[in-house]
DSSP file (Angstrom, degrees, kcal/mol; ACC not computed):
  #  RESIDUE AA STRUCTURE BP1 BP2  ACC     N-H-->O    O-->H-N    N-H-->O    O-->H-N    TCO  KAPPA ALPHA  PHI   PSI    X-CA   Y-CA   Z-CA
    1    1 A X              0   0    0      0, 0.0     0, 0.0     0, 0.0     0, 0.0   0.000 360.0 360.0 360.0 136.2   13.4  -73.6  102.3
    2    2 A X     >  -     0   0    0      1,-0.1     4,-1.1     4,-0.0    25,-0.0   0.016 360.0-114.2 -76.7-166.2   13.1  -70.9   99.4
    3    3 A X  T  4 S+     0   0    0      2,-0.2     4,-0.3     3,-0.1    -1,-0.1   0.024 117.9  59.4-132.5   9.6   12.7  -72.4   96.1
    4    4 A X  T  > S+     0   0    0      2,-0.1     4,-0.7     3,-0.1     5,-0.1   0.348 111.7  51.1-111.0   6.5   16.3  -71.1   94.4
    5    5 A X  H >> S+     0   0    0      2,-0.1     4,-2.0     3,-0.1     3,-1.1   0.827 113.0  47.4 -84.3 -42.0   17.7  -73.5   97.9
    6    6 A X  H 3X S+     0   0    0     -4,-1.1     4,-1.5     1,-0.3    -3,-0.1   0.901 110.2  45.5 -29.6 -61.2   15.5  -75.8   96.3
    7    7 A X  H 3> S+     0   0    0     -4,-0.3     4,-1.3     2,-0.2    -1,-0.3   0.653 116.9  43.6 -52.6 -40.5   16.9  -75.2   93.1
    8    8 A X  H <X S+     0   0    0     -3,-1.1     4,-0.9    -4,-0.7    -1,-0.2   0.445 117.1  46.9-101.6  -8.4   20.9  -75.4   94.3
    9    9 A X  H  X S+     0   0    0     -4,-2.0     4,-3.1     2,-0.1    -2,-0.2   0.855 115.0  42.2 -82.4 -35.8   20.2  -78.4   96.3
   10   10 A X  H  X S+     0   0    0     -4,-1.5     4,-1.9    -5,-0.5    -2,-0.2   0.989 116.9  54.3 -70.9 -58.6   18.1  -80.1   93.2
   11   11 A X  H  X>S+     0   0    0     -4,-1.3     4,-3.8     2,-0.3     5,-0.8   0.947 107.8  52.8 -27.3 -77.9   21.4  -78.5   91.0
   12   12 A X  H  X5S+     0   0    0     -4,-0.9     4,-1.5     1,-0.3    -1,-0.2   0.850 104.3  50.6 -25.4 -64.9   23.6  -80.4   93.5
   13   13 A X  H  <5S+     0   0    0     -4,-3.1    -1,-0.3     1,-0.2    -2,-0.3   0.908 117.3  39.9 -62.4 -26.9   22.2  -83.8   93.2
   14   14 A X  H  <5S+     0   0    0     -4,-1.9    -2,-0.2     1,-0.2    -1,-0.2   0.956 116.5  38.7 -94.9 -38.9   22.3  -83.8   89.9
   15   15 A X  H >X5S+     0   0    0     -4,-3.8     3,-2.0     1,-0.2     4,-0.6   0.679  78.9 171.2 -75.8  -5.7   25.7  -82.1   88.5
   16   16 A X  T 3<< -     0   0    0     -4,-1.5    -1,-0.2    -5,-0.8     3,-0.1  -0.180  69.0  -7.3  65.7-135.7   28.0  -83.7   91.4
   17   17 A X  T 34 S+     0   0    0      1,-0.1    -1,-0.3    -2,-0.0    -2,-0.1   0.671 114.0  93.9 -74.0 -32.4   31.6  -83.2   90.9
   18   18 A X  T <4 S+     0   0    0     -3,-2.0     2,-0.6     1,-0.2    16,-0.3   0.718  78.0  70.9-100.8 -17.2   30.9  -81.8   87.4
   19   19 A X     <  -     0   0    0     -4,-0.6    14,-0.2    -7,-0.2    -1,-0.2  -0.874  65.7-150.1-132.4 164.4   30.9  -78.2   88.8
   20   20 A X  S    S-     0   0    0     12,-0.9     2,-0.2    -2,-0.6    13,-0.2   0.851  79.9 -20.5 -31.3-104.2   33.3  -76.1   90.1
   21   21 A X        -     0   0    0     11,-0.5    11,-4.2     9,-0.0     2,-0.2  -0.780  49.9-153.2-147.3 146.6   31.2  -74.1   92.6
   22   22 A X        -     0   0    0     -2,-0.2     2,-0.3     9,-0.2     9,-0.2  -0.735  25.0-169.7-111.4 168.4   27.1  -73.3   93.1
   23   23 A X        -     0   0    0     -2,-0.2     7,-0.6     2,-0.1     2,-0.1  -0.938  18.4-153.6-161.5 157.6   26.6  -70.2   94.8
   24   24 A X  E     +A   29   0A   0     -2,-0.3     2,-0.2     5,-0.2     3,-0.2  -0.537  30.9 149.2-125.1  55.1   23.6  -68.9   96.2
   25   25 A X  E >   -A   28   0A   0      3,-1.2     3,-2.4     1,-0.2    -2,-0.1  -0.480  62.9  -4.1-113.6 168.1   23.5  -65.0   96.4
   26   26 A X  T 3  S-     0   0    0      1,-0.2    -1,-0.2    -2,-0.2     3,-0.1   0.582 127.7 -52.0  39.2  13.9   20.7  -62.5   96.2
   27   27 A X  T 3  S+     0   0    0     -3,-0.2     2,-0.3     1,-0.1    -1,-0.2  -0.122 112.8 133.7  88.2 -22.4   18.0  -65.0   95.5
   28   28 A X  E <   -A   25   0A   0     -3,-2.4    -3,-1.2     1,-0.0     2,-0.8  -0.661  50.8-150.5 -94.8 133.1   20.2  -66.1   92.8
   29   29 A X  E     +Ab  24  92A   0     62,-0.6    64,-1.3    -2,-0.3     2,-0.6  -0.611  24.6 171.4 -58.9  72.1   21.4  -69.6   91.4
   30   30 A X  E     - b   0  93A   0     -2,-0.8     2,-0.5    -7,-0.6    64,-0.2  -0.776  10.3-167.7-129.4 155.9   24.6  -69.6   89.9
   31   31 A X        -     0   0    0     62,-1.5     2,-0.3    -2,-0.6    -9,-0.2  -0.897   7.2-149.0-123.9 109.1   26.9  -72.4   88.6
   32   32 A X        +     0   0    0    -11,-4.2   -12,-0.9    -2,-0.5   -11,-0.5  -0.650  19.1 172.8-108.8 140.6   30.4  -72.9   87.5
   33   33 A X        -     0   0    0     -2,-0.3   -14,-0.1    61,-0.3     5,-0.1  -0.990  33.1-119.3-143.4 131.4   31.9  -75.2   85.2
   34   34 A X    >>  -     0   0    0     -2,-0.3     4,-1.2   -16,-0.3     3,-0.9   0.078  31.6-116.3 -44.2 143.4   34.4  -76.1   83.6
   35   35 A X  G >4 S+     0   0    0      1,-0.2     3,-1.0     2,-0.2     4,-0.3   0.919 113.5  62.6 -65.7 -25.8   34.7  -76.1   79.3
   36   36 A X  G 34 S+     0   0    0      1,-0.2     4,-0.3     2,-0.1    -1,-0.2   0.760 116.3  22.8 -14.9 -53.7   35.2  -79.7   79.6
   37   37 A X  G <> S+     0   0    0     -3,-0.9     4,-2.8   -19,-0.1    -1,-0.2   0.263  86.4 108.0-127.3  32.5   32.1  -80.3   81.0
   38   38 A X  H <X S+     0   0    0     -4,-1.2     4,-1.3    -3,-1.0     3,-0.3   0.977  91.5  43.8 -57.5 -76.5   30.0  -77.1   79.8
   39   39 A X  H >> S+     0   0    0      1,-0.3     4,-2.0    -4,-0.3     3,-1.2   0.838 113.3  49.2 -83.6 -45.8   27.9  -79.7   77.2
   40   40 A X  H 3> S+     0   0    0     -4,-0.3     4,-1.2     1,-0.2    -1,-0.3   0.911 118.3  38.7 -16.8 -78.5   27.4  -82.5   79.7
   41   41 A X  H 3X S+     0   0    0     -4,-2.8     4,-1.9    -3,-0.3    -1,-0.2   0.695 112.6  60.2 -58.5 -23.5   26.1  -80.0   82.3
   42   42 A X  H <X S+     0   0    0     -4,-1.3     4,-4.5    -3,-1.2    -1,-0.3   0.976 108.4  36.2 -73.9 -52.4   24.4  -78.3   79.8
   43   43 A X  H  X S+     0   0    0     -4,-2.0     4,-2.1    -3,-0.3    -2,-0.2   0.654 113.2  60.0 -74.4  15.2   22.1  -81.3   78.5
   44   44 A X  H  X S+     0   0    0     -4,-1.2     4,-1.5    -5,-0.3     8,-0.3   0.911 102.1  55.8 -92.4 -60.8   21.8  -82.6   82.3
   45   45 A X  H  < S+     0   0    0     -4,-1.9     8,-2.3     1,-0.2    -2,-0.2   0.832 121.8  29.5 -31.4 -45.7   20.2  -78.9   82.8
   46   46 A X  H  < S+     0   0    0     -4,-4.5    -1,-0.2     6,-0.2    -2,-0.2   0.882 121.1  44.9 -46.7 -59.6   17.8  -79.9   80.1
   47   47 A X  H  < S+     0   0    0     -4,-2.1    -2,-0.2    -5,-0.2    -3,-0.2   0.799  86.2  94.1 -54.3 -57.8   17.3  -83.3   80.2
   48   48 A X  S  X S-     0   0    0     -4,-1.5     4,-2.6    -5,-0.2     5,-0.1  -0.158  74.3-136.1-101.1 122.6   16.8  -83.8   84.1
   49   49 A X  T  4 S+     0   0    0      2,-0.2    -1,-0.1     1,-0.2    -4,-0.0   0.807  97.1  47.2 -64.9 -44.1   12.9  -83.6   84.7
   50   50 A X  T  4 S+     0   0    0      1,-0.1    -1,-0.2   -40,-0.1   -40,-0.1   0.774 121.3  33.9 -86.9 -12.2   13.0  -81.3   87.8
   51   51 A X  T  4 S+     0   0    0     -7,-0.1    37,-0.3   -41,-0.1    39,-0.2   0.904  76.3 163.0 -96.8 -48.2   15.3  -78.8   86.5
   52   52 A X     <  +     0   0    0     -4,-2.6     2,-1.2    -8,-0.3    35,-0.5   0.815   9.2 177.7  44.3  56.9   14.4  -78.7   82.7
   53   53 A X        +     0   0    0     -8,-2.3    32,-0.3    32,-0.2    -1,-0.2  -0.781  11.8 163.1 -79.2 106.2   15.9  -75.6   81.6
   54   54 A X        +     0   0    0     -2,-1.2     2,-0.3    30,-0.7    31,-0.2   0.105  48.8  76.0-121.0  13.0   15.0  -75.7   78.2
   55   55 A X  E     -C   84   0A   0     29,-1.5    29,-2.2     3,-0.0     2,-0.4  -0.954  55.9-154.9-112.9 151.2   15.7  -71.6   77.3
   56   56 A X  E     +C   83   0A   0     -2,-0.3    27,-0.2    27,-0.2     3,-0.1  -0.888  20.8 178.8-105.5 144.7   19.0  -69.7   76.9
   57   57 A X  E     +     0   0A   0     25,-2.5     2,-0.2     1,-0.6    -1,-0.2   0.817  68.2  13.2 -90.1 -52.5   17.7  -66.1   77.9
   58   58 A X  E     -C   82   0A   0     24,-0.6    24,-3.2    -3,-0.1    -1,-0.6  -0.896  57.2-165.8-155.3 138.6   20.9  -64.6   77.5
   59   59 A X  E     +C   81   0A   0     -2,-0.2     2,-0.3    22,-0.2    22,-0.2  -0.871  27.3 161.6-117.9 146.7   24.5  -65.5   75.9
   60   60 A X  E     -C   80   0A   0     20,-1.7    20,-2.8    -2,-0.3     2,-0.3  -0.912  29.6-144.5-150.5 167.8   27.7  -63.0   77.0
   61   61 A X  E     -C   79   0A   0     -2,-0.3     2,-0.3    18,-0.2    18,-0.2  -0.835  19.0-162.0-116.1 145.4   31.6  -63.1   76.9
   62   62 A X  E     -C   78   0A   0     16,-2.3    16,-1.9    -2,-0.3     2,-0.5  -0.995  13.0-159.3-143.2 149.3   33.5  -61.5   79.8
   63   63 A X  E >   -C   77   0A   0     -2,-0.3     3,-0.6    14,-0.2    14,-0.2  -0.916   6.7-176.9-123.7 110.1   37.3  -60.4   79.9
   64   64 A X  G >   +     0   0    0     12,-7.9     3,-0.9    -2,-0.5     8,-0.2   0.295  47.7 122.8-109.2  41.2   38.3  -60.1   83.7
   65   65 A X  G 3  S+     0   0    0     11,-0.4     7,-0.3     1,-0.2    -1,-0.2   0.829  90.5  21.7 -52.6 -46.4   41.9  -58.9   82.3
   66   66 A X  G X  S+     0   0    0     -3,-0.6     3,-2.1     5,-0.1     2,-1.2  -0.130  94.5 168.2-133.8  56.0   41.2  -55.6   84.5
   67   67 A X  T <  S-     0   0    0     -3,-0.9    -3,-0.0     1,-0.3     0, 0.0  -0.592  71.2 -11.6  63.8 -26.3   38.7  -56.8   87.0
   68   68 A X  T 3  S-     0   0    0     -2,-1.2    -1,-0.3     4,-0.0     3,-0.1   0.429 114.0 -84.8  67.9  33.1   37.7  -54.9   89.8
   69   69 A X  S <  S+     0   0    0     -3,-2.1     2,-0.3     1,-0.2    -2,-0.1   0.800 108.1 103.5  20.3  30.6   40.7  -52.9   88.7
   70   70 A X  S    S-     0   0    0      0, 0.0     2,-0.6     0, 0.0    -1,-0.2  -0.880  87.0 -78.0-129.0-179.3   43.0  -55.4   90.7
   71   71 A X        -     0   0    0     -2,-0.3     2,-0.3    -5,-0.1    -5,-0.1  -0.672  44.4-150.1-103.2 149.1   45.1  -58.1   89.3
   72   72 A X        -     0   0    0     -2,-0.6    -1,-0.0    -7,-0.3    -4,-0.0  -0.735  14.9-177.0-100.4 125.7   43.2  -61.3   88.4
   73   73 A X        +     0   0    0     -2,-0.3    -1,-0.1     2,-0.1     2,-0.1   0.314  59.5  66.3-115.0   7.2   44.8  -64.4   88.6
   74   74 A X  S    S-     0   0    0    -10,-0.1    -2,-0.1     1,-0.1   -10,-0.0  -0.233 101.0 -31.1 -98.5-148.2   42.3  -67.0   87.3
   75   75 A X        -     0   0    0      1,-0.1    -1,-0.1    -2,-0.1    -2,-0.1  -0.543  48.3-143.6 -67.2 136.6   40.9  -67.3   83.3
   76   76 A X  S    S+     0   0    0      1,-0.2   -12,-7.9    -3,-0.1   -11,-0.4   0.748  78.1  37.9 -56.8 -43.2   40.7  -64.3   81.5
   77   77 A X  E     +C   63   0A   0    -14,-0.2   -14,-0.2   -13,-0.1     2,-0.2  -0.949  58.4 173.5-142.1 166.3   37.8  -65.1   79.8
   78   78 A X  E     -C   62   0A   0    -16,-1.9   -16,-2.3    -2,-0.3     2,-0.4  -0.876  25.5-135.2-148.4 161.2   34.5  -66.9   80.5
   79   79 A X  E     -C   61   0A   0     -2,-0.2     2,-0.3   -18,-0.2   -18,-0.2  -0.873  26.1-154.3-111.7 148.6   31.4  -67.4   78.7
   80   80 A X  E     -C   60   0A   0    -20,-2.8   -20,-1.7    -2,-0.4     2,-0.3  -0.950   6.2-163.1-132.8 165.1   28.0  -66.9   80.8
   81   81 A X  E     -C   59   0A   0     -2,-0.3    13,-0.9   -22,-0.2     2,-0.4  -0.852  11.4-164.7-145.8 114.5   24.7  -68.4   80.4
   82   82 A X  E     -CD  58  93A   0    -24,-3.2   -25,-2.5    -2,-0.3   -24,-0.6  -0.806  25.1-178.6-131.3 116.6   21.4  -67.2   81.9
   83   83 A X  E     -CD  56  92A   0      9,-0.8     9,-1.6    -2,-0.4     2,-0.5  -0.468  10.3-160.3-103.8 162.0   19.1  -70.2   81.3
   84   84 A X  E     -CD  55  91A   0    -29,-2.2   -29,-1.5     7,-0.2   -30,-0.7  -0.991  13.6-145.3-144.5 168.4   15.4  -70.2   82.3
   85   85 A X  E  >> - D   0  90A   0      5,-1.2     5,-1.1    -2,-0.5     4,-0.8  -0.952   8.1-165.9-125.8 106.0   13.1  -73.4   82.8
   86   86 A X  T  45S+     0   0    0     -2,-0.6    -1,-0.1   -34,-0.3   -33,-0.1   0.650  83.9  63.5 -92.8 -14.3    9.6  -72.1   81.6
   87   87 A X  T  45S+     0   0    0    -35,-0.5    -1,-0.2   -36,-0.1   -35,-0.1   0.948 115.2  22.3 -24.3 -74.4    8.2  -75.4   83.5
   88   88 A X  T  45S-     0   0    0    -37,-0.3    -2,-0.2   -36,-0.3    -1,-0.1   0.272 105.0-118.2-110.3   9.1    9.1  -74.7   87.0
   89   89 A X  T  <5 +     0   0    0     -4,-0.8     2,-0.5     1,-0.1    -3,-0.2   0.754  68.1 128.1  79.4   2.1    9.3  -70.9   86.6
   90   90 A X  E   < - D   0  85A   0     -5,-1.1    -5,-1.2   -39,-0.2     2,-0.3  -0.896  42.0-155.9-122.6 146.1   13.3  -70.5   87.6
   91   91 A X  E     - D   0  84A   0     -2,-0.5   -62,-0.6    -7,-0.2     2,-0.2  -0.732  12.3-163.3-126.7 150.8   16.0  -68.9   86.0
   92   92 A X  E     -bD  29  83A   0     -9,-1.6    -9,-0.8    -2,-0.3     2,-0.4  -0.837  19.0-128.7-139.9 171.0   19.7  -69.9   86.6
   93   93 A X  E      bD  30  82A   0    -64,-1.3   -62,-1.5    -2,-0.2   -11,-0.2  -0.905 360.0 360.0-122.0 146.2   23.4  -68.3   86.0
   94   94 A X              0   0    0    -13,-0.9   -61,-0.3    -2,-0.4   -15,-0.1   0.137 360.0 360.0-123.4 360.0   25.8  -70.7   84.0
């Protein structure tokens, strides 16, 4: 097992139901969540001894209003996260 399945399995147990979807592509974690439970998930990504992300790398806003120049039918806009855990070495998408 590579160590970002490590990482989305580890991810799993610990957020549950509180997100939306993990996805696993390119070597990369990333994990969606609703604003409801953004500060929850956030300090469980902190807190939580085997994930212990305890940096934001990177803050951005995105507008998917045109998309992939097709039309978008979810939220227009989303905030993203690239957190890193200077512990265990692993960096995650939020």
């Amino acid at each position: 097992m590579s160590r970002a399945e490590e990482l989305l399995k580890s991810i799993e147990e610990v957020l549950g139901d509180r997100a939306q979807s993990r996805t696993l592509a390119l070597g990369e974690v990333t994990v969606v969540v609703t604003a409801g439970n953004y500060l929850e998930v956030a300090r469980l990504l902190r807190d939580d001894a085997g994930l212990h992300f305890e940096q934001l790398i990177d803050l951005c806003g995105l507008d998917y209003s045109e998309w992939g120049n097709a039309e978008w039918s979810g939220r227009r806009f989303a905030a993203v996260l690239h957190l890193l855990s200077i512990k265990h070495n692993r960096r995650l998408r939020l």
